[in-house]
C-alpha positions as CSV (number, residue, x, y, z in Angstrom):
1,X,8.0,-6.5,47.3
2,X,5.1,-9.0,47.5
3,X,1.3,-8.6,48.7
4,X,1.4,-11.6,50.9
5,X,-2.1,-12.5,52.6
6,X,-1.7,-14.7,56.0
7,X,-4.4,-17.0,57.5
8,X,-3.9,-18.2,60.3
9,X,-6.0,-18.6,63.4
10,X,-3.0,-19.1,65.6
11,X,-2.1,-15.3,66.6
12,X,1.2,-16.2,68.0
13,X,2.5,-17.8,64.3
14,X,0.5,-15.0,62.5
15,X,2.5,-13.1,64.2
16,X,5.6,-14.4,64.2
17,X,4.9,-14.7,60.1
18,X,3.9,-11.1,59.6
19,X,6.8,-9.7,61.6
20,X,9.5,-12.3,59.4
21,X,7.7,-11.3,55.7
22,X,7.6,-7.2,56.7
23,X,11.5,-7.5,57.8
24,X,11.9,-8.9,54.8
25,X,10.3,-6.2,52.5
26,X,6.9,-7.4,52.3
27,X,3.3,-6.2,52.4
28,X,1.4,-8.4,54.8
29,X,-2.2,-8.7,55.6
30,X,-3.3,-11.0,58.4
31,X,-6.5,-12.9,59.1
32,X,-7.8,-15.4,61.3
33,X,-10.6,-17.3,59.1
34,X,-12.0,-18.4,56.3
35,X,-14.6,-15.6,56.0
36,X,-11.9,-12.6,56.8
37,X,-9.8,-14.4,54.1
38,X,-12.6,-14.4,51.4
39,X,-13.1,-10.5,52.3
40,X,-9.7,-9.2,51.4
41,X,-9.1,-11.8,48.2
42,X,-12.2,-9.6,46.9
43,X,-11.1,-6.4,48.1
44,X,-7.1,-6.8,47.4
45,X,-5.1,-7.9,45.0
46,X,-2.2,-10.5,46.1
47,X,0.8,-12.1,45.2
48,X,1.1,-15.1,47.6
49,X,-1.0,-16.4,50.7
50,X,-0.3,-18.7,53.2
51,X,-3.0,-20.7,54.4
52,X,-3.3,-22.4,57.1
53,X,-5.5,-26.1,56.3
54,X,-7.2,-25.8,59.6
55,X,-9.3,-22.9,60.5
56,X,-12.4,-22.2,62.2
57,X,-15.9,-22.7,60.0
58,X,-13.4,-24.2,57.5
59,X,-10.8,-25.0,55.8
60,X,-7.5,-23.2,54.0
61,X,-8.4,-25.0,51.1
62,X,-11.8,-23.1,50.7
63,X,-10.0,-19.8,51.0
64,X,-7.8,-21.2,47.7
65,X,-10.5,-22.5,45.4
66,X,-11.9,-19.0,46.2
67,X,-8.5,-17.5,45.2
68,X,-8.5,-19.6,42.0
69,X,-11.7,-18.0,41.3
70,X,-10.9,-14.4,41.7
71,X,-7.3,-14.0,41.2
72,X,-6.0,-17.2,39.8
73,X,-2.6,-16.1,39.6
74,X,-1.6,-15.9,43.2
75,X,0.8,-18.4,44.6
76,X,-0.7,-20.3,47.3
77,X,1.3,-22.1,50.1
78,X,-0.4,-24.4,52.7
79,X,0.9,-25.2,56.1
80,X,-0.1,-27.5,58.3
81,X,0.9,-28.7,61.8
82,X,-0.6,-32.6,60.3
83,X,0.5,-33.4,57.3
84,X,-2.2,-36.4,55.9
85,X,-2.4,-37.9,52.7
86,X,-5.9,-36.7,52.2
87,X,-4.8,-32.9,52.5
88,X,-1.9,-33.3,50.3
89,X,-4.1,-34.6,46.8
90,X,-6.4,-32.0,47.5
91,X,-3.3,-29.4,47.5
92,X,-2.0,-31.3,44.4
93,X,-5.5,-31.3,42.9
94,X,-6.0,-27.3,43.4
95,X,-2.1,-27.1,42.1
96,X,-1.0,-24.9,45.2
97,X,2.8,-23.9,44.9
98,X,4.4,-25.7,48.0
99,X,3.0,-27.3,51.6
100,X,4.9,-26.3,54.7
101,X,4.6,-28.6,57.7
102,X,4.9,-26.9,61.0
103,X,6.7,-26.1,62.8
104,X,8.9,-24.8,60.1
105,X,12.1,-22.1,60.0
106,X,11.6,-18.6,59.1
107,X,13.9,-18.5,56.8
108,X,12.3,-21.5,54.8
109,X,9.0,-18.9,55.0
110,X,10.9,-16.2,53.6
111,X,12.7,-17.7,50.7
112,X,9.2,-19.8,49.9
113,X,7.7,-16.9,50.1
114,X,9.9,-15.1,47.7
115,X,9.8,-17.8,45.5
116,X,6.8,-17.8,45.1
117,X,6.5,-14.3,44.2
118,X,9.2,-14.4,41.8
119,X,7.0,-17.6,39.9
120,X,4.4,-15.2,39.7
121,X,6.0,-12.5,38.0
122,X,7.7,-14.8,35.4
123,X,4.4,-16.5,34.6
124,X,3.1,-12.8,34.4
125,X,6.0,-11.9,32.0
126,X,5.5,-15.1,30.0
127,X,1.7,-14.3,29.6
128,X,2.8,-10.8,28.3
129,X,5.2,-12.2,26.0
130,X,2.5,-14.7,24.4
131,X,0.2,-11.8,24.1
132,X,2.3,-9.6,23.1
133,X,3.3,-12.6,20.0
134,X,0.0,-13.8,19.4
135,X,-0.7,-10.0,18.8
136,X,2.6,-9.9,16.5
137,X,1.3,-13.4,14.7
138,X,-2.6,-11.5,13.9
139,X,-1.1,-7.8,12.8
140,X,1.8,-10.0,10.6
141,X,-0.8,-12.4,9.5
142,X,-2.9,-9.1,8.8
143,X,0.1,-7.8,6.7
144,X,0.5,-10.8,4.8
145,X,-2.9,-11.1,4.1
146,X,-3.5,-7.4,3.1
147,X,0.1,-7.5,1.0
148,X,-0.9,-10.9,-0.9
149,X,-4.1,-9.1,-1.6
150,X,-2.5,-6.0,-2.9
151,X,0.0,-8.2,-4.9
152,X,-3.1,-10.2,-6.5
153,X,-4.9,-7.1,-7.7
154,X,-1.3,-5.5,-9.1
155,X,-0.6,-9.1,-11.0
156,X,-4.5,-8.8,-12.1
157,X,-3.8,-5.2,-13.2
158,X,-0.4,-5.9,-15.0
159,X,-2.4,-8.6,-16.7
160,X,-5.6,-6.7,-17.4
161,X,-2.9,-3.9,-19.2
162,X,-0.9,-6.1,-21.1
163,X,-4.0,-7.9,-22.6
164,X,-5.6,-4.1,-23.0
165,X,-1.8,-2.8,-24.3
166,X,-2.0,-5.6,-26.5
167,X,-5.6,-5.2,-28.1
168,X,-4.3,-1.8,-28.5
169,X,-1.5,-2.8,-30.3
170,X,-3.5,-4.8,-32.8
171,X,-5.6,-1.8,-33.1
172,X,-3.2,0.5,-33.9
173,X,-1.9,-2.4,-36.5
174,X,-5.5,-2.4,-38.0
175,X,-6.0,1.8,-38.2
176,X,-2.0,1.8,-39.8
177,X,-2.8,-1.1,-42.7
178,X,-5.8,0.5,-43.6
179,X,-4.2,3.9,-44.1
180,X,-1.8,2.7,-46.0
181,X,-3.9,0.5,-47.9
182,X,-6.7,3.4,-48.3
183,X,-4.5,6.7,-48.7
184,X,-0.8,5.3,-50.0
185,X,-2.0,2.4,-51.7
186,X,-4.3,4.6,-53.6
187,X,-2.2,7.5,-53.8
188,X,0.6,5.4,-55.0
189,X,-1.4,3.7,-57.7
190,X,-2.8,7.2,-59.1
191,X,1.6,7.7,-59.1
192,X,2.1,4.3,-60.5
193,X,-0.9,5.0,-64.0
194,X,1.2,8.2,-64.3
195,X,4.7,7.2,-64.6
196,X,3.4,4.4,-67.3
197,X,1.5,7.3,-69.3
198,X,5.0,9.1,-69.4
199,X,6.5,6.1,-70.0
200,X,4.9,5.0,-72.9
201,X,4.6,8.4,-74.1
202,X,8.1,9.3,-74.0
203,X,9.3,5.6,-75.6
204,X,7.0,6.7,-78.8
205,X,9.2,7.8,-82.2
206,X,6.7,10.4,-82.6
207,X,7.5,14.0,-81.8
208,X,6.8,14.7,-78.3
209,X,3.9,17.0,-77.4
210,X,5.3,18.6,-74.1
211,X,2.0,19.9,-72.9
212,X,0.7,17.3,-72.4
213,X,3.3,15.8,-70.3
214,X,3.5,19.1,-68.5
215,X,0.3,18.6,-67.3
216,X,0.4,15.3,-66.2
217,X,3.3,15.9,-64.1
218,X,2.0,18.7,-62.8
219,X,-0.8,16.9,-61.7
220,X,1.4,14.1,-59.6
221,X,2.6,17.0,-57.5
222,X,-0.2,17.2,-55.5
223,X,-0.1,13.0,-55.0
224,X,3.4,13.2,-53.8
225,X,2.8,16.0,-51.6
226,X,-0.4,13.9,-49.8
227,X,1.8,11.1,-50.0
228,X,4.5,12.9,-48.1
229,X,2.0,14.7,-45.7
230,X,1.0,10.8,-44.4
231,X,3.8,9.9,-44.4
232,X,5.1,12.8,-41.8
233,X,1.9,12.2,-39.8
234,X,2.0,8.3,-39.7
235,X,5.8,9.0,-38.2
236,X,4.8,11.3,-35.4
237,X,1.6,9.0,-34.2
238,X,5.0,6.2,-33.7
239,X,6.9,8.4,-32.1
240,X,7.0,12.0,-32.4
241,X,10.0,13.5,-34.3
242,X,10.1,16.7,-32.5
243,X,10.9,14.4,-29.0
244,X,14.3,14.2,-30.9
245,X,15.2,17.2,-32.7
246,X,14.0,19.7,-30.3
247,X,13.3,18.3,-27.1
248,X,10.4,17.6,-25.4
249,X,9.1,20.9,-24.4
250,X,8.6,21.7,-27.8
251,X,6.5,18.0,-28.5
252,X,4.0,19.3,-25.5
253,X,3.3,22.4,-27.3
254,X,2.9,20.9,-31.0
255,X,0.3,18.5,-29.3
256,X,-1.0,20.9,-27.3
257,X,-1.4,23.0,-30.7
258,X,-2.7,19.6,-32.5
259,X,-5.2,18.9,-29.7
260,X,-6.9,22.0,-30.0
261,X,-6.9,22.1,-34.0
262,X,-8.9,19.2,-33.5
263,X,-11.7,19.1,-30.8
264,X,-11.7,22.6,-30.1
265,X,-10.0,22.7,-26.6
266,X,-8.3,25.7,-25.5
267,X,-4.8,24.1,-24.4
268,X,-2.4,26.2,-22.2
269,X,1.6,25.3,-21.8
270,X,3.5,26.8,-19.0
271,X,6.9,25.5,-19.4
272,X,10.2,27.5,-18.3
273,X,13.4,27.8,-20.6
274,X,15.4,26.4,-18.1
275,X,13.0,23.2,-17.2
276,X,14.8,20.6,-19.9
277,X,14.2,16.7,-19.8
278,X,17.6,15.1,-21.5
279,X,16.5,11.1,-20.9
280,X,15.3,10.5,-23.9
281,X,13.2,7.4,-22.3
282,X,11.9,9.9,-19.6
283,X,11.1,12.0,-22.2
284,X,9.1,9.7,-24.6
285,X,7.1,8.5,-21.2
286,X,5.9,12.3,-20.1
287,X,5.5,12.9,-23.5
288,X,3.0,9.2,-23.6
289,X,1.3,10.4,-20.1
290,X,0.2,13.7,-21.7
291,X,-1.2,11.6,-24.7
292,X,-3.3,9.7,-22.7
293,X,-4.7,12.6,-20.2
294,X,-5.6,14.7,-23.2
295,X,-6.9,11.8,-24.5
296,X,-8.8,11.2,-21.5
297,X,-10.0,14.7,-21.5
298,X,-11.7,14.7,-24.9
299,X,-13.3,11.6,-24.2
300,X,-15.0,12.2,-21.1
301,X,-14.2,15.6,-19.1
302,X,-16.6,17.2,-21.4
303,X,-14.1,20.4,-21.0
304,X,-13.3,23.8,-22.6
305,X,-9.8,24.3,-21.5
306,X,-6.4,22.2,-20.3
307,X,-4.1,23.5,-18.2
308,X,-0.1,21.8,-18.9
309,X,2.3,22.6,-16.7
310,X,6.3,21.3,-16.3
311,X,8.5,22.2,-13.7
312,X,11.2,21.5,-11.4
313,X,10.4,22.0,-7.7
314,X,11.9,21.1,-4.5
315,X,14.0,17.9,-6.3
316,X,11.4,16.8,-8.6
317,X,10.0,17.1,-12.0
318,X,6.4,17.8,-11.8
319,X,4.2,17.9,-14.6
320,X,0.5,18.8,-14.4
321,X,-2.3,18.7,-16.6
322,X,-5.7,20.4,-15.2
323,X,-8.6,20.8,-17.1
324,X,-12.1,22.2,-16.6
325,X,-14.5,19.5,-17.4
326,X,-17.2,17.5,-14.8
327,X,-14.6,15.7,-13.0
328,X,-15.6,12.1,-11.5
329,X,-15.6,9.9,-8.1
330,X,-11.8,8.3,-8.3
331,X,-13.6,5.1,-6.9
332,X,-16.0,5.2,-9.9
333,X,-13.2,4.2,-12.3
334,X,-13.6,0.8,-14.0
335,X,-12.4,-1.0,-17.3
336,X,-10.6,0.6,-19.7
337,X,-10.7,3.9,-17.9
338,X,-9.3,2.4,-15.3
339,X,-6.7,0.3,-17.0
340,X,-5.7,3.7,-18.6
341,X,-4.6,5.4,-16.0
342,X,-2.6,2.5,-14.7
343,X,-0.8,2.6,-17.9
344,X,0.2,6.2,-16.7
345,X,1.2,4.8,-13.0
346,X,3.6,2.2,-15.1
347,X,5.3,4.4,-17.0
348,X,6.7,6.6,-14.1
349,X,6.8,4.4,-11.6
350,X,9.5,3.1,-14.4
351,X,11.4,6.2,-13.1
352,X,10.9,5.8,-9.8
353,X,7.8,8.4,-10.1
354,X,4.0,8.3,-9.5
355,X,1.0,9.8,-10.8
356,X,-2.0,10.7,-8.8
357,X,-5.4,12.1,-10.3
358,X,-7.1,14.7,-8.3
359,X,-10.8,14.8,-9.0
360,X,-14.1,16.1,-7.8
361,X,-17.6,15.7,-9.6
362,X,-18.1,19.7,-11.4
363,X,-14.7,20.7,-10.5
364,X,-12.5,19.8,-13.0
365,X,-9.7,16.6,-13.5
366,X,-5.9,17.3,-12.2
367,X,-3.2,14.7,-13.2
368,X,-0.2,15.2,-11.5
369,X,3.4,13.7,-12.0
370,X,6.4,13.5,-9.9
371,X,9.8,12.3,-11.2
372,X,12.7,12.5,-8.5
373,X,14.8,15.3,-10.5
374,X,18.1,13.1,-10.5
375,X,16.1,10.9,-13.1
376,X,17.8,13.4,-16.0
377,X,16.5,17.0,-16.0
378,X,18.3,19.9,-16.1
């Protein structure tokens, strides 16, 4: 149904208009001039009017320029009773829908009418589409923009870690030649001056004196016991032997135990029997996430105790570790801190996992892992 506004100062063809548009479903409001026509364009909202081109104190086509100001979307239709070339380029010029010439057959009226109306509601519809994709093109172009952004800092992470991983690397090169240049080479050569002493001693043709030789084995013992200490420290800095031979439970509590030899923590493992990691990989990177947190915690929590904690809960393997230090702003991060703890996010998202650190200023640091449990526990 249409809003259809008549002027027309004829009664008997306003009439005979209003009674044709109601029959056929229409809402019609009826005027006589220019003024009354100007009134209900401000007061109602429309669909289509037909406008007479001559009226009293003016003209139809004052009533539409007054239209395309207020509610530029109606369809207007002009009639006319003598048609004139004058009349029909302003019509064109104020791009009216049609021009009836009277007198004209109601049906015409009713199926202009309703074409009209049916115009108007597909131009609405096609302005709702285009707002509805320019609104699409922005929140896509939004999306885009925010996802090439994310994508930019991730690449600028991943290259930020592999240049840190990689200075580490060398580091850990460095620390390892010196060792063994410092403690085995030295250790080795203290071996090396003792095995020629016995050498030459026992290639003499002089009676051996056993004493002697007693005590200078006796004092290599001691050498190849430091030598054999390193040597079983050096292998579980590379990788901790225990992650093999007895799991990984076990390596959390002997670092645990190692970690609080040597700054003093108090370190606390709450493990159940039954919570058992069988990836090896998985494993190694839990085991390489703990590492780092404690590291992380001596560094900078300035805390007295760590809380480490593995379980399995509602279909994933969680691992926690809480300690009691001054906690930070998560925002604060930067640097090597930073790149740090992305090193952590790498190595479970590598399982399909993540790691989130919980934090408040003088309440303490919590690092929590999920691993979805079908990754190999249990």
């Amino acid at each position: 149904m249409a809003i259809v506004l008549i002027v027309e100062d004829e009664e008997n063809v306003r009439f005979t208009l209003r009674a044709c548009l109601e029959e056929a479903g229409h809402k019609v409001f009826d005027v006589s001039g220019v003024a009354e026509a100007n009134q209900c364009v401000d007061r109602q909202l429309l669909d289509v009017a037909l406008l007479d081109i001559r009226l009293p104190n003016g003209s139809g086509l004052d009533v539409v320029r007054h239209i395309r100001d207020r509610q530029p979307d109606v369809r207007s239709i002009l009639m006319t009773a003598e048609p004139n070339f004058e009349s029909a380029s302003q019509a064109v010029s104020l791009r009216v829908f049609d021009y009836l010439v009277k007198p004209f057959d109601r049906k015409r009226v009713v199926s202009l009418v309703a074409e009209a109306w049916l115009a108007k509601a597909a131009a609405k519809d096609y302005a709702l589409r285009l707002e509805e994709r320019s609104q699409f093109a922005e929140e896509l172009e939004h999306q885009v923009s925010a996802r090439t952004a994310e994508l930019s800092q991730s690449a600028a992470n991943l290259h930020a870690l592999a240049a840190r991983l990689h200075v580490v690397r060398e580091e850990e090169r460095k620390s390892l030649a010196r060792e063994l240049h410092d403690e085995f080479g030295q250790n080795l050569t203290a071996l090396q001056i003792d095995l020629e002493w016995l050498g030459r001693h026992l290639r003499t043709d002089r009676p051996l004196v056993v004493a002697p030789l007693q005590d200078r084995i006796a004092a290599m013992a001691p050498l190849a016991k430091r030598l054999t200490e390193m040597t079983q420290t050096v292998c579980s800095a590379l990788r901790p032997g225990m992650l093999d031979d007895l799991g990984l439970a076990a390596a959390i509590e002997w670092q645990a135990e190692d970690c609080q030899k040597r700054t003093g923590l108090t370190c606390t493992v709450a493990i159940p029997d039954e919570c058992q990691v069988l990836d090896p990989d998985l494993a190694l990177a839990l085991f390489r996430i703990l590492q780092e947190s404690l590291t992380n915690v001596v560094r900078h929590a300035q805390a007295t105790h760590v809380d480490i904690n593995l379980h399995v809960a509602a279909g994933e393997l969680l691992m926690e570790v809480r300690d009691n230090g001054r906690g930070f702003v998560p925002e604060s991060l930067s640097g090597v801190q930073t790149l740090g703890l992305l090193s952590m996010r790498e190595r479970s998202s590598g399982f399909g996992g993540s790691v989130v650190f919980l934090s408040e200023p003088g309440k303490g640091t919590t690092v929590r892992v999920r691993i979805p449990h079908a990754q190999g526990t249990l």
